[in-house]
C-alpha positions as a Markdown table, in Angstrom:
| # | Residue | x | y | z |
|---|---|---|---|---|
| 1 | Unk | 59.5 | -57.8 | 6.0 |
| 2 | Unk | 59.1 | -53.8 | 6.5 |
| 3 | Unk | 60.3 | -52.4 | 9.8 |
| 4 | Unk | 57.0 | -51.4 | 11.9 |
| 5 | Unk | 56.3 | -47.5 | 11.6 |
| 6 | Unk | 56.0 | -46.1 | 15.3 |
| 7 | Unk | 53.4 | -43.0 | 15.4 |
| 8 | Unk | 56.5 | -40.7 | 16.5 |
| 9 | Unk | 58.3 | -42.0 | 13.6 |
| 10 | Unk | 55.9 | -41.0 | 11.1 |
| 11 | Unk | 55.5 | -37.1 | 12.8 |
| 12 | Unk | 59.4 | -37.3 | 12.4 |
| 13 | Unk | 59.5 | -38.0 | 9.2 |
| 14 | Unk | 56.3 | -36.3 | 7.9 |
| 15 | Unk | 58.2 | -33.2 | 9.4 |
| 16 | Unk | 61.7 | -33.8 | 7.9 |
| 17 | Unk | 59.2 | -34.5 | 4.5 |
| 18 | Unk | 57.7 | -31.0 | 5.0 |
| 19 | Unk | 61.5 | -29.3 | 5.9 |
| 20 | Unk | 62.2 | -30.6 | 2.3 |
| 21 | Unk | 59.4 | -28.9 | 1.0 |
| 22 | Unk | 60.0 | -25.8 | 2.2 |
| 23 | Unk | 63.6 | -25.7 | 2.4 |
| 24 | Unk | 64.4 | -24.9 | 5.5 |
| 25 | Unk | 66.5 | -26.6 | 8.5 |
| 26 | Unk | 65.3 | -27.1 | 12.2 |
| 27 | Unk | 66.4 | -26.4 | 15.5 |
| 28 | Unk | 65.6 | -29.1 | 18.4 |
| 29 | Unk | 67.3 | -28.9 | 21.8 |
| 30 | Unk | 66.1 | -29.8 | 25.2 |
| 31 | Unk | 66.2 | -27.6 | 28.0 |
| 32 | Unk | 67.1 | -28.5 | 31.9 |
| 33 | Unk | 63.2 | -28.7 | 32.2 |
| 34 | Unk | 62.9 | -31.8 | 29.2 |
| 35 | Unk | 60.9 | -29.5 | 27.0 |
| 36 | Unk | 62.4 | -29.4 | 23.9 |
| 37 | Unk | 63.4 | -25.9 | 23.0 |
| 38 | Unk | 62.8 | -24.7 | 19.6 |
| 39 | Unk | 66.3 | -22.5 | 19.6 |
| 40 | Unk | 69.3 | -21.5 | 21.7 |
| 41 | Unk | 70.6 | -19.4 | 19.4 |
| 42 | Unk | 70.2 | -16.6 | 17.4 |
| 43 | Unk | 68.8 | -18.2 | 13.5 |
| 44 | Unk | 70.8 | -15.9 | 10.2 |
| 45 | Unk | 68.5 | -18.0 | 7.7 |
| 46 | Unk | 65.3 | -19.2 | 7.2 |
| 47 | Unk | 64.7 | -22.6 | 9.9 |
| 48 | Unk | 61.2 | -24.0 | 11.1 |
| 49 | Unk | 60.9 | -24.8 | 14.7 |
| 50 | Unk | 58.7 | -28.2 | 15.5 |
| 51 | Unk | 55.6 | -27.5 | 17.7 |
| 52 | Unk | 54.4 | -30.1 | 17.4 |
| 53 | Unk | 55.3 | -32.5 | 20.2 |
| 54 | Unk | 53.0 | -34.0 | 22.8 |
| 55 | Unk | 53.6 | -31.7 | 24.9 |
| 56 | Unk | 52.8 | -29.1 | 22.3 |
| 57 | Unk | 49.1 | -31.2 | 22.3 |
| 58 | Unk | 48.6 | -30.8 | 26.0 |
| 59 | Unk | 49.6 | -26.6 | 26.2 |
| 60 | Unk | 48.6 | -23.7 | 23.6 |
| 61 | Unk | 50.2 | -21.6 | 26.0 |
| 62 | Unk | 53.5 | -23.6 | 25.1 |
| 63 | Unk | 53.2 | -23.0 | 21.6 |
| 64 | Unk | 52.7 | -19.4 | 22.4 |
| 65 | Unk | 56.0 | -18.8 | 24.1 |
| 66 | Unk | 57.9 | -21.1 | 21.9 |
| 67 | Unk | 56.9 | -19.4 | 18.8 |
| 68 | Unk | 57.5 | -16.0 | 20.3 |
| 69 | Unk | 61.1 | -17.7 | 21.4 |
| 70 | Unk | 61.5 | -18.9 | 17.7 |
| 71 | Unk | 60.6 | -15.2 | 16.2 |
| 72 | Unk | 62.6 | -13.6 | 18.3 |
| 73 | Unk | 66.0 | -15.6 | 17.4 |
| 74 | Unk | 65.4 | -15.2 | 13.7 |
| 75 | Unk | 67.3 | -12.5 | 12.2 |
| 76 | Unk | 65.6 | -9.5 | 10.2 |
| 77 | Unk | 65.0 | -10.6 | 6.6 |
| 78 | Unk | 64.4 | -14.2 | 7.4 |
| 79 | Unk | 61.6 | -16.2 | 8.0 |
| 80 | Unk | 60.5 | -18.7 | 10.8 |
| 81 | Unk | 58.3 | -21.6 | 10.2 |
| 82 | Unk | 55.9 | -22.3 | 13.3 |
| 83 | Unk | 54.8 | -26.2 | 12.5 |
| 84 | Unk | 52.3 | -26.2 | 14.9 |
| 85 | Unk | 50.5 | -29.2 | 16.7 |
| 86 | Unk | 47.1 | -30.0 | 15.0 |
| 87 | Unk | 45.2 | -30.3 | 18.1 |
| 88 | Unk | 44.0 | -26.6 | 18.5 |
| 89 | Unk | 42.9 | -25.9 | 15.1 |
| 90 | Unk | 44.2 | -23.4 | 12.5 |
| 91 | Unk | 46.8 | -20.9 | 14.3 |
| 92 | Unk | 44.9 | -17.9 | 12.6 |
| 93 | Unk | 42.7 | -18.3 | 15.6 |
| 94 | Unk | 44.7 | -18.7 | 18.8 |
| 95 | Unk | 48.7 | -17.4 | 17.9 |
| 96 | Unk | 48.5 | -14.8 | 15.3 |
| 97 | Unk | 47.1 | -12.0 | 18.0 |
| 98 | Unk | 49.1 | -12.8 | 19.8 |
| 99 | Unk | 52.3 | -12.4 | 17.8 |
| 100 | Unk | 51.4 | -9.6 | 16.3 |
| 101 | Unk | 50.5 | -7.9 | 19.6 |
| 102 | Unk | 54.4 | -8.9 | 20.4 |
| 103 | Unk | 56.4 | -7.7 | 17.2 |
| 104 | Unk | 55.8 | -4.8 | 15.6 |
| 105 | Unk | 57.6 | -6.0 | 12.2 |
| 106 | Unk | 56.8 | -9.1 | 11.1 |
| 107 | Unk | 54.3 | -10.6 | 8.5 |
| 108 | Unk | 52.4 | -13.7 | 8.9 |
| 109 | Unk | 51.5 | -16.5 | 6.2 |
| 110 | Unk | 49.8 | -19.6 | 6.6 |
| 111 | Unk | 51.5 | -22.3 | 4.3 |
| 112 | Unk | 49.7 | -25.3 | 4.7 |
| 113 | Unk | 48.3 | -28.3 | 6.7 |
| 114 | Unk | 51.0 | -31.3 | 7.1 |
| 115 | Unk | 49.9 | -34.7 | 6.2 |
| 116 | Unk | 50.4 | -35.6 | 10.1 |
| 117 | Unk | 48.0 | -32.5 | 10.7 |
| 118 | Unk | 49.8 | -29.8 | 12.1 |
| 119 | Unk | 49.7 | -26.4 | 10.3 |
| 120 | Unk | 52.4 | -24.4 | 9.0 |
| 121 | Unk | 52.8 | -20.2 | 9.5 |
| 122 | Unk | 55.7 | -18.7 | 7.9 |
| 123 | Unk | 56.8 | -15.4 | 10.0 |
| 124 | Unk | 58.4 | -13.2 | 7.9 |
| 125 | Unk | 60.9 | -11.4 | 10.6 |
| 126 | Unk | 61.7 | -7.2 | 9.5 |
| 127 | Unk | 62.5 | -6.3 | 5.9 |
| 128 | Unk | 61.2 | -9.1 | 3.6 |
């Protein structure tokens, strides 16, 4: 008999699917608040930070400061992978503004739509 798939299964493993892909590696933590944190530390390689937990679903404004967080602890010459939550759309329209308002030397590439539905922007962080 197959073991029952749980629907935060699947995002877990559609996003560890998509890491594959893309060759990266992720950074979860959990702050004192219970939100998990995309990074504590400062990233020398490429990573993707996960943005797509419920709570990511209930606050854009979330996504917004965890994806500034996430830029800001990757090192120049590497790149960030924002995996954000399907629920608001394609991040063209609500997060790239907003980043670019916030760094001066990054460049911004949407990747592609994960088969859970989130959307992937690769930030390009100083020289590459």
């Amino acid at each position: 008999m197959a073991a029952a798939t749980t629907p935060t299964a699947t995002v877990a493993n559609t996003f560890a699917l998509l890491l594959r892909l893309v060759g990266t590696r992720v950074s979860t933590m959990t702050d004192d608040s219970g939100v998990e944190s995309v990074t504590r530390r400062e990233h020398d390689a490429s990573w993707s930070a996960n943005l797509e937990g419920p709570e990511h679903a209930m606050d854009r404004d979330l996504i917004v400061a965890q994806s500034k967080d996430a830029i800001a602890q990757t090192v120049a010459g590497y790149h960030v992978n924002l995996v954000t939550h399907g629920d608001h759309g394609h991040p063209e329209t609500y997060l790239w503004d907003e980043l670019e308002a916030a760094f001066d030397d990054v460049r911004l590439e949407y990747v592609d739509r994960c088969g859970c539905g989130g959307h992937v922007t690769r930030v390009h962080v100083g020289g590459d």
